[in-house]
C-alpha positions, 0 to 999 in steps of 0.5 A: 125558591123553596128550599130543600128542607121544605121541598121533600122528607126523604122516604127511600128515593121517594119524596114529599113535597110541601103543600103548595107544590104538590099542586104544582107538580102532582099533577104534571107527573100524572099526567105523564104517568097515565098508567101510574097507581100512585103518582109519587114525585122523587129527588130526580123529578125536583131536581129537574124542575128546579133547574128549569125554574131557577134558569128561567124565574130567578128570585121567588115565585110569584104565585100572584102573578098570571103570567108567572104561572103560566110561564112555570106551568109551561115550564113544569111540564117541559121539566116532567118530559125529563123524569117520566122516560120509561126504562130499566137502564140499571139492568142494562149497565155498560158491561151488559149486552144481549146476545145477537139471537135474542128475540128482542135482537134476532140478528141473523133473522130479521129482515134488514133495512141498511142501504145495502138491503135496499140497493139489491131490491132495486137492482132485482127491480130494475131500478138501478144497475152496476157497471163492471170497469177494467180492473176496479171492476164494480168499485166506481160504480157501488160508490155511486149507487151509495152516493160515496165520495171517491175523496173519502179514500183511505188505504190501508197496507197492514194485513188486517181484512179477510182479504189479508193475503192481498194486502201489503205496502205496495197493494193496500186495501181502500176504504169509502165511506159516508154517514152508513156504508163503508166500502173496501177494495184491494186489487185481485180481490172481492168488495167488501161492504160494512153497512149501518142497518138503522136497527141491528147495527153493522152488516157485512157484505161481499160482492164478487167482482165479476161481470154479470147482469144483476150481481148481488151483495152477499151477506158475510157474517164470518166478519163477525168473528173480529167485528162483534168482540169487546173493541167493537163494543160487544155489538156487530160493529166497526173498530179502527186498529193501529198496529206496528206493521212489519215491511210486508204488511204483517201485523206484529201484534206482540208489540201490541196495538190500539183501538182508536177513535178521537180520543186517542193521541194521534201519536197513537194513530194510523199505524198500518194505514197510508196518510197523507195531509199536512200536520206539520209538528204533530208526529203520528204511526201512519206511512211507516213500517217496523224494520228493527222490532227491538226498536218498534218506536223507530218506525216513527220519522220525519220523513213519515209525515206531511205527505202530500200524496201517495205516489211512489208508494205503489201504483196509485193509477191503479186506484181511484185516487192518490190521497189516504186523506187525514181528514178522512181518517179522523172522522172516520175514527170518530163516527166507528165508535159513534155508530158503535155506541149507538148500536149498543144501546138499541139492543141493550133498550130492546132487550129491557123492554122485552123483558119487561124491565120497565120503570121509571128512570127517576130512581135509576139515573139515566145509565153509564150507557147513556152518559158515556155515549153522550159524552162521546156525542159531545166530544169530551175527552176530545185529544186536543191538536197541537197545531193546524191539519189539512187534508189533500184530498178534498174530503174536508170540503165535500163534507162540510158542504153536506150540512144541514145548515142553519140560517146562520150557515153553521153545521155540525159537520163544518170542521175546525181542524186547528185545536179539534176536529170539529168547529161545533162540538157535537156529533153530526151522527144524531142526524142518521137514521141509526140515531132515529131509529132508536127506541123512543126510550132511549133516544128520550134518555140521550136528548136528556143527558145532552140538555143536561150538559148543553144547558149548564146545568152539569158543571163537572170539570171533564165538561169545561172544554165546552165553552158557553159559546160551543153550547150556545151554537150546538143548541142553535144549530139543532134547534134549527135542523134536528127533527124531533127535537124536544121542546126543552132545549131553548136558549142557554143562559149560563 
């Protein structure tokens, strides 16, 4: 291989190869870079291309050899695909994102596609109707308009929704969900629905549960007022909040609160909500209230944990299901932020381009935004489990089942449960149509920054917890059900 004192001479960020691979790379970065007036190839551009070369051509290069050349052409070119993503993501570090009404955003004014949106056409068409039942009213009946589990139910008895007059410990608020709708229902109240638009991230919705012939979900922007803030990630979004809850449902927010997702303590987790499941040793705030607020600490019992149902609670035959399911709980964390983090960096993208912020992302990195949703995406800083968790509800099983699975059988969505929450470690989000939907730029510098990781290629410390085996998996399994994936990722040989 050549070395770095023959590869460049350092002119700002811009390098100069040596003679033999200017041939080589040159004209790849220009192919690339039809709109370039002068190619230049950088640190970024050779650092890449070395990687691939050094993974796949150990030793010297062979430049007799025919097929040696073509095998680091191919290679080349898949490499150049990592140095010529167009965007400004220096402009648009962690701190920054735009506001709702930008044009490149137009929150409140542009026509949504979320599965809300689409479900009232079809009901104005026709082509689907709601049916209105006893006290739950239209609840049964939205969730299979939206193909939401019943399993996936957890309460919730902390007074923390625009309903919160309704909701205390013994008439907790529930919530379903699945991959881009969220559903609530408290008894005496309105539905309340927080749906993924694929763009524009989450919408809010009302339904006012009274029979009528064509009822329609009505957008609530008022949610924006605790769901468009810092803990939602500064975009319309969804936050999971455990709190010190006092007997009757009041949040006592002087003795603080915490924002979780999967990298909180699970003794941080669930103060507020119902859990039921089995965690043996593993304590956490869920099933209990604060009664001496000198001792906030002691809500946190034996007798709090390991329920395998929520009767006695309250009236459980007044809701659809007996369980808060711990399972449920936990992915539910984990895909709140995940679509968070998504949302995010839609906009901030969006915005650079209609700003006219592009370059090439050679001399800027890839951004603190790609990388911190990246390692959310694989689940680095993942709080470990102390022991084996089950659920009760089922939820565990109906998701796992949903796949796509290769032909091995393995899905990202199957679950672990004993040291993790899942058995592949990488988000099952990147199938949504929230991910999908991302700016070609964008989605380019998050497929970039997870080769990176996967391939071996990063060998920092916070990235050790992925084992060369939970590498090899993840790759295999996208490689076999992830369209769009780009051509790069290939076995992982390290």
């Amino acid at each position: 291989m050549w070395s770095r004192a023959e590869s460049w001479a350092r002119a700002d960020h811009e390098i100069i190869p040596s003679r033999v691979h200017q041939k080589l790379i040159v004209p790849i970065i220009a192919a690339h870079k039809p709109h370039a007036h002068r190619v230049t190839v950088t640190k970024y551009d050779v650092f890449i291309v070395s990687l691939v070369v050094r993974s796949k051509i150990p030793g010297s290069m062979n430049t007799g050899s025919n097929n040696s050349m073509k095998l680091l052409l191919r290679e080349l070119t898949a490499a150049m695909l990592f140095a010529t993503v167009a965007v400004a993501f220096a402009d648009i570090e962690t701190g920054f994102v735009p506001d709702p009404e930008d044009p490149a955003i137009a929150y409140g004014t542009r026509p949504t596609t979320d599965r809300i949106s689409t479900l009232n056409h079809e009901i104005e068409a026709g082509r689907a109707k709601l049916k209105f039942d006893g006290e739950q009213g239209y609840l049964r009946s939205v969730l299979d308009a939206l193909h939401i589990p019943i399993e996936s139910q957890m309460a919730v008895f902390s007074k923390t929704s625009v309903q919160a007059r309704l909701i205390d410990p013994h008439n907790p608020r529930t919530l379903f969900f699945n991959d881009s709708v969220v559903v609530g229902w408290v008894r005496s109240g309105f539905i309340e629905i927080a749906a993924q638009d694929p763009q524009q991230g989450v919408i809010f919705y009302t339904l006012a549960q009274t029979p009528v012939v064509n009822p329609q979900f009505t957008r609530h922007d008022e949610c924006l007022q605790c769901h468009n803030s810092n803990n939602a990630m500064g975009v319309p979004g969804m936050l999971v909040r455990s709190q010190f809850t006092a007997p009757n449902g009041q949040a006592m927010r002087w003795l603080g609160s915490y924002i979780t997702d999967h990298r909180s303590p699970l003794e941080e987790r669930w103060g507020g909500w119902y859990v039921t499941g089995k965690t043996d040793a593993i304590k956490h705030m869920g099933n209990a209230v604060v009664t001496d607020a000198s001792k906030p600490e002691s809500l946190v019992i034996q007798q709090t944990f390991n329920l395998e149902s929520l009767r006695g609670k309250f009236d459980t035959d007044a809701y659809l299901s007996p369980y808060s399911d711990i399972v449920a709980l936990m992915v539910f964390e984990h895909q709140m932020h995940m679509m968070n983090l998504l949302t995010r960096i839609g906009w901030q993208t969006r915005y650079a381009l209609r700003a006219g912020n592009v370059r090439d992302l050679t001399t800027d990195g890839v951004g603190e935004t790609t990388h911190e949703l990246v390692d959310y995406m694989l689940f680095v800083d993942e709080a470990p489990l102390a022991n084996k968790i089950e659920g009760t509800s089922g939820f565990a099983e109906n998701f796992s089942a949903q796949g796509p699975h290769d032909s091995r059988g393995r899905s990202l969505r199957q679950l672990d449960l004993k040291r993790r929450l899942m058995r592949y470690p990488c988000s099952y989000i990147i199938y949504s149509d929230a991910f999908d939907a991302l700016p070609s730029e964008a989605k380019n510098a998050i497929y970039i920054r997870m080769w990176l990781i996967l391939s071996g290629a990063v060998a920092e410390t916070r990235y050790a917890h992925l084992s060369f085996a939970d590498r090899q998996a993840v790759v295999e399994i996208l490689r076999a059900t992830k369209p769009g994936l780009p051509d790069y990722f290939r076995a992982v040989t390290r």
